[in-house]
N, C-alpha and C positions, 0 to 999 in steps of 0.2 A: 526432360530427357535424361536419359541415365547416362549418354557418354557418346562417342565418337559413331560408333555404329560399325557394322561390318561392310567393308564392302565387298560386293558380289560383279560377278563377270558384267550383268547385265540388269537394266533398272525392273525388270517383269523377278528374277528371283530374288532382285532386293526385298521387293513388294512381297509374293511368295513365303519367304524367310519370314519378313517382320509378321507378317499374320500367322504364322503355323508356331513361330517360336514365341506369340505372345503369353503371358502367363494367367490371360483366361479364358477360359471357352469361346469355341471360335462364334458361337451361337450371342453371346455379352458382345463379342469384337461386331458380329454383325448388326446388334441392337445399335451399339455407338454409332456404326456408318447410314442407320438408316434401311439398311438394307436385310431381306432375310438370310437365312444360313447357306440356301443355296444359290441364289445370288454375290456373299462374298465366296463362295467356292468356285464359279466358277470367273470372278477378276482376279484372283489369287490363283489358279492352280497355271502349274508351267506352261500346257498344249492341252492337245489333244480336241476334239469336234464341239465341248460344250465351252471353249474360254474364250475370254469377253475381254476385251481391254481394260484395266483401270482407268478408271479415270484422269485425268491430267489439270483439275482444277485445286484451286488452292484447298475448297474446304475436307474432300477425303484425302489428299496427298496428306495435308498439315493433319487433319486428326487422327490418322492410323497412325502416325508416328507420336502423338500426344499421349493417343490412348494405350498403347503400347509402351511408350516411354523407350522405344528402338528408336535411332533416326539413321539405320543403313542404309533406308533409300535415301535420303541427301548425303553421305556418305557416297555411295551409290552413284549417285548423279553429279556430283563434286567431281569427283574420282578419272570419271568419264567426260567432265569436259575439263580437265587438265588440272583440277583446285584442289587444296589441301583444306580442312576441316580443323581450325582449333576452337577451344572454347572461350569466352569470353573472360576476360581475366574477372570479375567479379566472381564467374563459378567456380574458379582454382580452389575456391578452401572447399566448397562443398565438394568438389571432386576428389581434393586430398583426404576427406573426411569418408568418402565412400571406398576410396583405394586403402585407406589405414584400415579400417571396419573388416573388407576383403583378406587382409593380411594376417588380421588378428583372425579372422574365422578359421585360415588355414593352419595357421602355430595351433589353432588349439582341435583341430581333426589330426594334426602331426602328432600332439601331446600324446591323445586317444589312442589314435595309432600303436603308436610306438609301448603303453602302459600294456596295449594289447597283445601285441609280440611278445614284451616281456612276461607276462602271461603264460605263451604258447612255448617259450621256451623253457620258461620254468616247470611246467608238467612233463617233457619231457624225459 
């Protein structure tokens, strides 16, 4: 899991979110659950006449959020029944390791940035 998770109003657009925001085709997301594409389209989508409930068992709850590496729906589901969400203190460095990673990617789109401007104000 990559970190805390989002949490959302309610456990169906945790759900929702973590499949549509994952980072690979929703068609790989549905191979992992077992299921085909239109099958997770319609446990995942908000309403409307063709949606299905998610399921409530441990092995697609735990793997969408494995396979995704999201974990908003426990977030989610925390959140909703009154709990806070920390991470295990043996994760703290790996965590610190991907917020420092985070940091340094954005100083150096700032660097970019900024080499750019001066650039655009120089031809002026």
């Amino acid at each position: 899991m990559t970190g805390a998770g989002r949490v959302s109003l309610t456990l169906r657009d945790a759900i929702h979110a973590t499949a549509t925001g994952a980072k690979m085709p929703m068609k790989a997301l549905a191979a992992e659950l077992d299921w085909s594409p239109s099958e997770l389209s319609m446990r995942t989508t908000l309403g409307g006449d063709s949606a299905r409930p998610f399921p409530a068992d441990d092995d697609h709850l735990i793997r969408i959020q494995r396979v995704t590496g999201d974990c908003s729906i426990l977030a989610t589901m925390a959140d909703l029944l009154g709990y806070e969400l920390t991470p295990k203190k043996e994760r703290l460095g790996e965590l610190l390791a991907q917020v420092q990673q985070q940091i340094k990617s954005a100083q150096d789109q700032m660097k970019q940035l900024s080499l750019e401007l001066g650039e655009t104000k120089g031809r002026r």
